[in-house]
C-alpha positions in Angstrom: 16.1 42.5 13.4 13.9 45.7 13.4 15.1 49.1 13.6 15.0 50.2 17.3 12.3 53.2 17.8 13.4 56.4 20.5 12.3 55.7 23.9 9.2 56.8 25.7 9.0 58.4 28.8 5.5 57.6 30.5 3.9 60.2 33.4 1.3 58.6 35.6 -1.1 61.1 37.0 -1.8 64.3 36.7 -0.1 65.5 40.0 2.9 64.0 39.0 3.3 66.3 35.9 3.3 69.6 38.0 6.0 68.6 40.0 8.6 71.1 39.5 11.5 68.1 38.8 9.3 66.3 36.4 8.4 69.2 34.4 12.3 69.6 33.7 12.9 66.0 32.8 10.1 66.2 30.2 12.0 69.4 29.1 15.3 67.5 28.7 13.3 64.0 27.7 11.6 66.1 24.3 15.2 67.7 23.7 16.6 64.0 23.2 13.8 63.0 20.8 11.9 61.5 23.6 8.2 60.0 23.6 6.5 61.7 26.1 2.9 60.5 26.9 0.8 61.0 30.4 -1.9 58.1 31.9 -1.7 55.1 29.0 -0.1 52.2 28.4 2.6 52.0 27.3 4.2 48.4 28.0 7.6 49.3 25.8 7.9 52.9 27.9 12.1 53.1 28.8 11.5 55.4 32.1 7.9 56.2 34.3 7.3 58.3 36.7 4.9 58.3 39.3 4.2 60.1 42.5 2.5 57.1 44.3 3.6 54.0 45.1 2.9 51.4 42.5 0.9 48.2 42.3 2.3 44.8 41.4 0.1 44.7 38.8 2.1 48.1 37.3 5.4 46.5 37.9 4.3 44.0 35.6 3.0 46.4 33.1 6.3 47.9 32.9 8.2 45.3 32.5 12.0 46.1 32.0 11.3 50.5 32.8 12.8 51.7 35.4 10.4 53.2 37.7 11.3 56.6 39.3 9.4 58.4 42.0 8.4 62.1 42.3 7.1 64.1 44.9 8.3 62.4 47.7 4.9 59.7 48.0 7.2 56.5 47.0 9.6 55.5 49.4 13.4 54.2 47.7 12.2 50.7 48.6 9.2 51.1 46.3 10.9 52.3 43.2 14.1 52.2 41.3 15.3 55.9 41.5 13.8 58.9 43.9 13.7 62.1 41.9 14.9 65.0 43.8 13.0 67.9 44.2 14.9 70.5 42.1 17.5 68.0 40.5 20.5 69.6 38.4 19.8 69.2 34.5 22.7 67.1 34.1 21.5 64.6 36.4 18.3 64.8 34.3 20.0 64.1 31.3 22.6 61.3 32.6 19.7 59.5 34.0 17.6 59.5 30.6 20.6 58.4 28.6 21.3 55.4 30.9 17.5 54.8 30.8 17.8 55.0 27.1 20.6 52.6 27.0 19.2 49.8 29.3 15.8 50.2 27.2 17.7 49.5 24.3 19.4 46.9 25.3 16.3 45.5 27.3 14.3 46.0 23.6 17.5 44.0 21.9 17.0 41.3 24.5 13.3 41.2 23.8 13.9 40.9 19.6 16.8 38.1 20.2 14.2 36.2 22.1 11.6 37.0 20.0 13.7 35.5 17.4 15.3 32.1 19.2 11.3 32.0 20.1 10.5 32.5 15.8 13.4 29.7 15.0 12.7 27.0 17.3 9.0 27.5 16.1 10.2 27.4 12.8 12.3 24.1 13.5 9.6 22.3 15.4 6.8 23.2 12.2 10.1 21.7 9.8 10.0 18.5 11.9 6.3 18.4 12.3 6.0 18.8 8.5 8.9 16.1 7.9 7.0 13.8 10.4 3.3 14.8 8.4 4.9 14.4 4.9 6.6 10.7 5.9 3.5 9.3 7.1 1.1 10.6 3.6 0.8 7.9 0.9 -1.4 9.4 -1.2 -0.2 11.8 -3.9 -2.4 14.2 -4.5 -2.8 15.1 -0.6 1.1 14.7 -0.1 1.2 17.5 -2.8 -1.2 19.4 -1.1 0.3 19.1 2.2 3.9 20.3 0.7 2.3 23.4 -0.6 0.5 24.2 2.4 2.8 23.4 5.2 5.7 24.9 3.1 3.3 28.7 3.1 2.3 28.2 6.5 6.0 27.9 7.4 6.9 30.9 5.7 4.3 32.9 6.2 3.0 33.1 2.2 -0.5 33.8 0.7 0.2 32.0 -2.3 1.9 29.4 -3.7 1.9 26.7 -6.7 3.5 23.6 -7.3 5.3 21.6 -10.6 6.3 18.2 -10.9 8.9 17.5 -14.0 7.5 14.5 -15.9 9.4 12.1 -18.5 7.4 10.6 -20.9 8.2 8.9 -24.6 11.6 10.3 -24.6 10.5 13.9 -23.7 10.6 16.3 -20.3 7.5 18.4 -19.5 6.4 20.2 -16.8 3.5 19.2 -15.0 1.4 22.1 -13.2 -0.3 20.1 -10.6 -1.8 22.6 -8.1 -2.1 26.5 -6.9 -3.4 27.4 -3.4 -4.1 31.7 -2.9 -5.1 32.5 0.7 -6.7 35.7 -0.9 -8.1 34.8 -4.1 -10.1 31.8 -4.6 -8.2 29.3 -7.7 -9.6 27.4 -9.6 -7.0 26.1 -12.1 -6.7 22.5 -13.6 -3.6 20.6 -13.9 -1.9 20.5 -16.8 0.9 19.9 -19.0 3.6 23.0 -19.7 6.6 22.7 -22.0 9.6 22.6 -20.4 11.2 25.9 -21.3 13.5 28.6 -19.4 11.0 31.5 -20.3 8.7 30.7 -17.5 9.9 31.0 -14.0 8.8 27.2 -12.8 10.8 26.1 -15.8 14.0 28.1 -15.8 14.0 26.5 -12.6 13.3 23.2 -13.3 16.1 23.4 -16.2 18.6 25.4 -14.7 18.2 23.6 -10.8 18.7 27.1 -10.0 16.9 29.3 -7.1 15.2 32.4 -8.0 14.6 35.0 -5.0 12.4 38.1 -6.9 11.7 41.3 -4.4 8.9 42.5 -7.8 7.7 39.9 -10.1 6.7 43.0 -12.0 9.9 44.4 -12.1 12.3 41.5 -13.6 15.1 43.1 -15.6 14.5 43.0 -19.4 17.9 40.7 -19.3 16.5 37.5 -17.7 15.5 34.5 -19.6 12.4 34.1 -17.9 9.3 36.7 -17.7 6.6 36.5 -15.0 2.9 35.8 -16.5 0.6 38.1 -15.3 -2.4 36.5 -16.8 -3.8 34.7 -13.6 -3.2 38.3 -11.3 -5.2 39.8 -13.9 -8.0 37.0 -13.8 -8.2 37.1 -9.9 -7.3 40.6 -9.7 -4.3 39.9 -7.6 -0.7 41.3 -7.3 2.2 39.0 -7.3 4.7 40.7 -5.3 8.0 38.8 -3.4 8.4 35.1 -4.9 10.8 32.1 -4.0 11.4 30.0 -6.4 12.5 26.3 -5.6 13.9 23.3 -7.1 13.0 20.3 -5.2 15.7 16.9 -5.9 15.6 13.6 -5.3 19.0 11.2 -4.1 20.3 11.7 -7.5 20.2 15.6 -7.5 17.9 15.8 -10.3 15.5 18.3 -10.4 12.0 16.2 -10.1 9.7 19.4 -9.4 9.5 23.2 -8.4 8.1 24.5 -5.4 6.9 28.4 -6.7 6.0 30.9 -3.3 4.0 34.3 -3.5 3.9 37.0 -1.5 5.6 36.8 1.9 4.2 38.5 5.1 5.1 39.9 8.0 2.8 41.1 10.5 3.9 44.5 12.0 1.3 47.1 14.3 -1.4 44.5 13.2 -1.4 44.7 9.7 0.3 41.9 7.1 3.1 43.2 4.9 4.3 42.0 1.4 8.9 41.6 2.7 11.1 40.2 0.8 12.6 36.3 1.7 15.7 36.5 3.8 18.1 34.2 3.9 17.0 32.9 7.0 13.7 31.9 5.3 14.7 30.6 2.0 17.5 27.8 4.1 14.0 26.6 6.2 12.2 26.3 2.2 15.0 24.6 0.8 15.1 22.1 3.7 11.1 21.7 3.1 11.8 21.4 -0.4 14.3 18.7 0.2 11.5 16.6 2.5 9.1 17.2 -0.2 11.2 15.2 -2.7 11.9 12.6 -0.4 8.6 11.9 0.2 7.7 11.8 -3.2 10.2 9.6 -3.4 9.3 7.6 -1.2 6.0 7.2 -2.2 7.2 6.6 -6.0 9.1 4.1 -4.5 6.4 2.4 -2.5 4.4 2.2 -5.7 7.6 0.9 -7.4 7.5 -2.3 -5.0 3.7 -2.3 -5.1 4.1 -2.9 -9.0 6.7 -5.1 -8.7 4.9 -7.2 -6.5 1.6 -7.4 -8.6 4.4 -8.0 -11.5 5.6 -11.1 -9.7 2.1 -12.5 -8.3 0.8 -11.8 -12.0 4.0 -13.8 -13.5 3.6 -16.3 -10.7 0.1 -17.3 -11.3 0.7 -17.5 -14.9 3.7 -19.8 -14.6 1.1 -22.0 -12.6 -1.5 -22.0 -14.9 1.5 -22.5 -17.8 2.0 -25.8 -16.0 -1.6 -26.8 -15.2 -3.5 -25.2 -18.2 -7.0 -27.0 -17.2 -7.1 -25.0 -13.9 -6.7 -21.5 -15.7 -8.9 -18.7 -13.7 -8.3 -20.6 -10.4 -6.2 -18.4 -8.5 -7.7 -15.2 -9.8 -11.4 -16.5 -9.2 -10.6 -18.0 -5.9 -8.8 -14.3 -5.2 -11.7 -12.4 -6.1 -14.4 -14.5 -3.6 -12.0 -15.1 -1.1 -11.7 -10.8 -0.6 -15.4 -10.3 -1.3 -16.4 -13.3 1.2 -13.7 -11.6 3.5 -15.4 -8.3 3.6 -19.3 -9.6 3.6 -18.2 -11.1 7.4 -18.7 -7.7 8.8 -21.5 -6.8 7.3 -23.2 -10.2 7.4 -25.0 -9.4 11.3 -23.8 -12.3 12.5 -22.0 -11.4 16.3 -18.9 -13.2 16.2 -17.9 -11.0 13.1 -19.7 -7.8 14.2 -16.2 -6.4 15.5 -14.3 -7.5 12.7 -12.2 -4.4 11.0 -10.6 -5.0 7.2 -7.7 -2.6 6.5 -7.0 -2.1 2.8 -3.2 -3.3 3.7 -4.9 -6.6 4.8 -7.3 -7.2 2.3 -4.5 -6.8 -0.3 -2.4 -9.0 2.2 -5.3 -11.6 1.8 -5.8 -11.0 -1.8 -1.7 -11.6 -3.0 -2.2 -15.0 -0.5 -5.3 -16.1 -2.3 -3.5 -15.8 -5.9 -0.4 -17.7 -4.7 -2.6 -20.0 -2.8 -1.4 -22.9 -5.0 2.3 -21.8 -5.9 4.0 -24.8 -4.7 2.4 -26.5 -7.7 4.9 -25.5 -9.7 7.6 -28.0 -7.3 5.0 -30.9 -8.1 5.7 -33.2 -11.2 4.0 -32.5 -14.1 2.9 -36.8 -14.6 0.8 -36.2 -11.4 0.1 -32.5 -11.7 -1.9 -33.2 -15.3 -2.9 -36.8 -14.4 -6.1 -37.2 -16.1 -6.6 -40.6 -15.5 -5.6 -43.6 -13.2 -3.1 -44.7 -15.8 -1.1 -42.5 -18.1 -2.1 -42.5 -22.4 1.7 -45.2 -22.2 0.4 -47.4 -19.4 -3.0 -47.8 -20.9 -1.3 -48.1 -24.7 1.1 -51.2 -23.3 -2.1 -52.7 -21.9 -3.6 -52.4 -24.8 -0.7 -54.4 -27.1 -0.3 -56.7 -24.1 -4.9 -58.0 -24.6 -3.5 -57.5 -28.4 -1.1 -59.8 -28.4 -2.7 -62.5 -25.7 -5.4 -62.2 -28.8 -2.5 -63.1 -31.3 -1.4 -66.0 -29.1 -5.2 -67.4 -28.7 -5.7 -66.9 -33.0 -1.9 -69.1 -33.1 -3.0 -71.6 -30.6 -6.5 -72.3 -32.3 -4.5 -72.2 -35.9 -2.4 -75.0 -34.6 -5.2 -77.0 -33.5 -6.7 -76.4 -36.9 -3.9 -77.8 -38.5 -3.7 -80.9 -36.3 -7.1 -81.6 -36.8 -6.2 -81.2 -40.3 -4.1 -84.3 -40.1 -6.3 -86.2 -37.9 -9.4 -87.8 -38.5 -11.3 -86.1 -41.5 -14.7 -87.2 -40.8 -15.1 -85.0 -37.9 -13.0 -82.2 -39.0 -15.4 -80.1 -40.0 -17.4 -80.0 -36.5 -14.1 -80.4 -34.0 -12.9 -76.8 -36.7 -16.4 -75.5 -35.8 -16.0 -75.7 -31.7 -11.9 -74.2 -32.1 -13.4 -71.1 -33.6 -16.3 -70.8 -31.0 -13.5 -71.2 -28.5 -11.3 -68.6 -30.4 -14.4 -65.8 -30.7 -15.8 -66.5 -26.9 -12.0 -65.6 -25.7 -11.4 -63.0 -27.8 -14.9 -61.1 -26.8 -13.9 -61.8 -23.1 -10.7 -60.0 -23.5 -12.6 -57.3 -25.6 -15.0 -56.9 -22.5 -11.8 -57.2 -19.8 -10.0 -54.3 -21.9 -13.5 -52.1 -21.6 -13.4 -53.0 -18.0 -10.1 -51.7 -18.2 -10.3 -48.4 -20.1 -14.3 -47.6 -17.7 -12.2 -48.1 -14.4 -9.1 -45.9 -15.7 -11.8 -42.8 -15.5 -11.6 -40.8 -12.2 -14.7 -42.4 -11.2 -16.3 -43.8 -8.1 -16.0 -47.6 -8.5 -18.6 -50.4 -7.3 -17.4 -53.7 -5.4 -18.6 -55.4 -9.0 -16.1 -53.3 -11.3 -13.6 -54.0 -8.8 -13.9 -58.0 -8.7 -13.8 -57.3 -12.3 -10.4 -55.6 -12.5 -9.0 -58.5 -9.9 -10.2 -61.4 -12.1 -8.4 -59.9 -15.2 -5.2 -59.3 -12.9 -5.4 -63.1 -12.4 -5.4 -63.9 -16.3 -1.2 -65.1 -16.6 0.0 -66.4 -19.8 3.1 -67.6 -20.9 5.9 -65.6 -22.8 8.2 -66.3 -24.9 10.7 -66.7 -23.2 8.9 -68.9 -20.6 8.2 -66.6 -17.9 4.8 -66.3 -16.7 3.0 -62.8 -17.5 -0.3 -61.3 -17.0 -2.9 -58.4 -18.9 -1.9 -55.7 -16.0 0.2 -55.5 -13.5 0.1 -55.4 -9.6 1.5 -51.9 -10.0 -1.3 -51.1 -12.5 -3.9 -52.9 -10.7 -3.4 -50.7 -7.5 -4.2 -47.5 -9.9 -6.9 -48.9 -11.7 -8.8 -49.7 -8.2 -8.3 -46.1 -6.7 -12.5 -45.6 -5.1 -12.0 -42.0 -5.9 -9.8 -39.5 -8.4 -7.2 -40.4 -10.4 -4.4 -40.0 -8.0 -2.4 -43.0 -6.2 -1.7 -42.8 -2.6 1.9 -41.5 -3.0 1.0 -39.4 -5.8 -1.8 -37.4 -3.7 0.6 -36.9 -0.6 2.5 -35.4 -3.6 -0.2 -33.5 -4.7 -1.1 -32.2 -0.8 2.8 -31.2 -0.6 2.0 -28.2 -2.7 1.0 -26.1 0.3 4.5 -26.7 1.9 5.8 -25.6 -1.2 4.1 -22.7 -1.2 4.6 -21.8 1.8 8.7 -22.4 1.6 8.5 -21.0 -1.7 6.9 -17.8 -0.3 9.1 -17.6 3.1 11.8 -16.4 0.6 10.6 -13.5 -0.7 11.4 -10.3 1.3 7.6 -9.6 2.3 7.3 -6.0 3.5 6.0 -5.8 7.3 2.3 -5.7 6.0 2.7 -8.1 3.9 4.2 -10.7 6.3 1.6 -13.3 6.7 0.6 -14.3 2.8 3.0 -17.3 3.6 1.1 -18.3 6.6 -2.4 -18.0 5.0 -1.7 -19.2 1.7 -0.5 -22.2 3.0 -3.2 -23.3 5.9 -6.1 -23.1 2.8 -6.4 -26.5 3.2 -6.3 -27.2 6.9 -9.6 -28.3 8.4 -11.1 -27.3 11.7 -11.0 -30.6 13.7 -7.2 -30.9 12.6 -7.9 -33.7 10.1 -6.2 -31.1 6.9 -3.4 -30.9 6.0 0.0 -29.4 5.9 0.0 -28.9 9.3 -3.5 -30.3 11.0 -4.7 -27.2 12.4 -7.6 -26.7 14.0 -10.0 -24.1 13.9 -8.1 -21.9 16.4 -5.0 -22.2 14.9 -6.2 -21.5 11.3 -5.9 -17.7 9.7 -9.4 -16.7 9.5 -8.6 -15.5 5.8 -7.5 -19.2 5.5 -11.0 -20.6 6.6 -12.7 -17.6 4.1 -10.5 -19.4 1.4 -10.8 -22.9 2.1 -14.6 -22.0 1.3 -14.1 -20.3 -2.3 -11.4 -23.0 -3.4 -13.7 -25.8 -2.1 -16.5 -23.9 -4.2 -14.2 -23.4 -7.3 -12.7 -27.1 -7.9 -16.5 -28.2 -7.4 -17.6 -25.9 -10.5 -14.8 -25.0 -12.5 -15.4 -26.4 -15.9 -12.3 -26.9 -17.2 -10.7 -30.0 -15.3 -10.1 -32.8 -16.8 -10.8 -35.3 -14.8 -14.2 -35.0 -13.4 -17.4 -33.0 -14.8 -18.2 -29.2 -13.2 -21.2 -29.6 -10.9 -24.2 -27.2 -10.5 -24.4 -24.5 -8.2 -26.8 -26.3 -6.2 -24.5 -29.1 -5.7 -21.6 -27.3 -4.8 -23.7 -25.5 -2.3 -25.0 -29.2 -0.5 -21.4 -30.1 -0.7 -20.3 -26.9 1.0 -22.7 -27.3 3.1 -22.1 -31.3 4.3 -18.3 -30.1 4.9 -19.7 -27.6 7.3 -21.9 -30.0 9.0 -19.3 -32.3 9.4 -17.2 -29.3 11.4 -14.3 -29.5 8.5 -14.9 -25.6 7.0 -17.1 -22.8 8.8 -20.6 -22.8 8.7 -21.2 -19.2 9.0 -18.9 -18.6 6.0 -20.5 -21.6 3.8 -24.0 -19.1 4.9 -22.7 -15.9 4.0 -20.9 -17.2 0.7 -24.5 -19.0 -0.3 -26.9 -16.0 0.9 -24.4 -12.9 -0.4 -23.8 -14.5 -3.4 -20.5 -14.3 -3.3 -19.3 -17.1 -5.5 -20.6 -14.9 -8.6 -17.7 -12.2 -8.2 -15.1 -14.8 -9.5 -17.5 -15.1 -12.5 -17.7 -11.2 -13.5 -14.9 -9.2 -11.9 -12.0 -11.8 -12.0 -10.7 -12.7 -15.5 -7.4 -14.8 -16.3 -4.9 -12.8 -16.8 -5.9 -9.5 -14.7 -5.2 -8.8 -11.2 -8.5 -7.2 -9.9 -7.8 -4.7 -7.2 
């Protein structure tokens, strides 16, 4: 609290000073080391006099004065106290020290006020500068705000900031910015040794605070000097500094918070004070925000890695299990974001209104990696089936035609040898006809088996391959042991006919059961709020606007619009990816007509399948998407 000043004692007109009783109160007023002044203002004055009856606009002037009347103009109703003509000089002197007394007390009032007034402004910036340093996410402006808030708050013109850093086993300090409301700076981070002979890092060591009234004027005992090399460069004076550790939840010392040159302004000019207690309990609370929020954001960038750990490890696991898809999910990310962001900017009216936050895009981009997770819940037989019939299937077909050849060569042996003991004038010719017999059955079972192995390919099949397939199924045979067999099976015919793919109709409802995997596999995960609906869109990627997709059958106004963005690029992808196994990549061009027919037929939307075509979109997952690499 500031020193208290002598009281003044203000005349108001020049009539009033030659009364007789006023001139002998300014006599005794000067003898106590009054302030006497005539006609000014003088809103602090303890005691005025006036021979007039005031104004309201002088009683508010005067505030807490008392207001005495001379010369017998003011009536008692109009002031506080009526002079008397010739008063007694003790009177005089009684009423200046109770004046002096009540403007004291009225002037400790005002400075207690004053001060609740300072402190709840100085609470309400600390919560406004908790609230401001919660809500900042990125670093370098969260460092920025910390330094300034922290001088605003204390009233500072400089200030600098450290952050202790750990890396390869050693501890450093980081000098990461300076603000100087009198000097411009221009200093570039960089990397200190952690030692106790700077002031930053006796701090940072020691987790002590140091609270300097000189910088100038350290004792020569201290471990730590001031460096006077940047005053001398900006031709500044480094007067009063503060000194702050800031600690995170462990208490270790994770930066330093370094303040220059406190100011208080007094009779409107700014004065270098030292920082009171008062001050230094308000830093060391901003101190302690500051290193929350760091935390926090170190924190939020700890889950953010974790996740891209976990989608990176996920999509590799997936691609571990089905190598031939490898890219997919990173290719099918890459378009599905840029196709996502060209809707805006396409023209087209429906998406003219459409914002993209970068929380959402990254929402979109984590669902489009996972997009075929559940995969990894499918079996691996059906997952990698090349073919209509697996390499064993195909290899006991094979000894099954192998051995009905074996029986045929027996059976025509036997005849030979019957012949043999027959009649030998026609042996020769009746030999002849057996091995015609023998060849013309062997080549048909050669031409069945090609029949075979052409209709095991993932192929479209004609009505003729298929009569084909059910005459060989109708070739039986006898075994050994009696029993009637066949070349394939019922089981095997049923694959071998499949119109389209590879895939059986149990094994493809196996297949399509991936996107309930995924998204059951995904519900698990504890999803932060802004990450909530990668479940939800990773799964409907298949869905179809008339309802006909599947997990669910949608239609188009229940589907995510991400969803319908990436039912586009992972149509696009399967078409031209060149690395599956069973069926050949097509051209661009075709994969555009197909696109293009899906639309038509109001199963995937037609203003996407136009902006993916005319924006180009499909050649980011050619360039920026690599296996392997989360693109950001």
């Amino acid at each position: 609290m500031q020193a208290l000043r002598n009281p003044t004692l203000l005349i108001v007109g020049e009539s009033t000073r030659r009364e007789h009783s006023v001139r002998q109160l300014i006599d005794c007023a000067q003898a106590l080391n009054w302030n006497v002044v005539q006609d000014t203002v003088a809103p602090d004055a303890a005691l005025v006099v006036t021979d007039r009856a005031p104004v309201p606009a002088e009683r508010r002037i005067y505030g807490r004065a008392l207001l005495v009347g001379a010369g017998g103009q003011p009536s008692e109703r109009e002031v506080d106290i009526l002079l008397p003509r010739d008063p007694d000089r003790s009177l005089l002197s009684a009423l200046l020290v109770q004046s002096r007394r009540i403007w004291r007390d009225g002037q400790a009032l005002q400075q207690m006020q004053q001060a609740l007034d300072t402190g709840r402004d100085q609470i309400r910036q600390l919560a406004e500068i908790g609230t401001v340093l919660s809500a900042e996410r990125n670093d370098t402006t969260l460092l920025e705000t910390i330094l300034r808030e922290a001088r605003r708050l204390a009233s500072c013109e400089a200030g600098s900031l450290y952050l202790v850093e750990h890396r390869e086993g050693e501890h450093s300090l980081s000098f990461k910015l300076a603000q100087n409301d009198r000097r411009p700076v221009a200093l570039s981070q960089a990397r200190l040794p952690l030692s106790p002979e700077s002031l930053a890092g006796f701090v940072a060591m020691s987790g002590q605070e140091l609270r300097i009234s000189d910088a100038y004027a350290i004792p020569d005992g201290a471990p730590y000097r001031f460096n006077r090399s940047v005053d001398a460069a900006t031709d500044y004076r480094t007067r009063s500094m503060l000194v702050l550790p800031m600690r995170d939840h462990r208490e270790n010392v994770i930066g330093v918070l370094q303040f220059i040159n406190r100011t208080r302004h007094e009779n409107g000019v700014d004065t270098i004070v030292d920082f009171d207690d008062e001050i230094v309990a308000l830093l060391r609370a901003v101190a302690s925000q500051a290193a929350v929020a760091m935390q926090k954001n170190n924190l939020i960038r700890d889950i953010n890695e974790l996740f891209e750990g976990f989608v990176q490890a996920s999509v590799k696991a997936i691609e571990q299990r089905d190598p031939s898809t490898s890219g997919h999910s990173f290719r099918v990310a890459q378009t599905t974001t840029a196709l996502l962001c060209a809707l805006p900017k396409s023209g087209l009216g429906r998406f003219r209104g459409l914002t993209i936050s970068d929380e959402h895009l990254r929402e979109v981009r984590y669902a489009a990696l996972l997009h075929d997770f559940g995969k990894v819940g499918v079996r691996e037989s059906v997952l990698l089936k090349a073919n209509k019939l697996s390499e064993d299937a195909l290899e006991i077909i094979r000894y099954r035609f192998e051995l009905q050849k074996e029986r045929l060569r027996r059976s025509a042996l036997e005849r030979e040898l019957h012949l043999l003991h027959g009649d030998a004038s026609g042996f020769e010719v009746q030999r002849r006809r057996v091995i015609r017999d023998l060849n013309k059955q062997i080549a048909m079972l050669d031409e069945y088996f090609s029949a075979v192995v052409e209709a095991n390919c993932p192929r479209v099949l004609d009505e003729g391959a298929l009569e084909d397939l059910d005459r060989i199924h109708q070739v039986v045979f006898s075994e050994l042991d009696g029993s009637q067999g066949g070349l394939i099976t019922s089981a095997q015919l049923e694959a071998l006919t499949i119109r389209r793919g590879s895939l059986t109709e149990p094994e493809r409802r196996e297949i399509e059961a991936h996107v309930s995997l995924t998204r059951e596999f995904l519900a698990v995960l504890p999803w932060p709020p802004e990450l909530m609906d990668v479940p939800r869109i990773a799964a409907a990627h298949h869905e179809k606007l008339d309802g006909t997709g599947y997990p669910d059958g949608l239609t188009s106004e229940q589907i995510p619009l991400p969803s319908k963005v990436m039912a586009v690029c992972d149509i696009f992808d399967a078409l031209t990816a060149m690395d599956r196994p069973y069926k050949s990549a097509v051209p661009d061009d075709r994969a555009f007509a197909i696109l293009e027919d899906e639309a038509a037929a109001g199963l995937i939307d037609s203003d996407m399948v136009q902006i993916f075509i005319e924006a180009r979109i499909f050649e980011q997952g050619r360039v920026d998407a690599m296996p392997g690499q989360v693109a950001s």
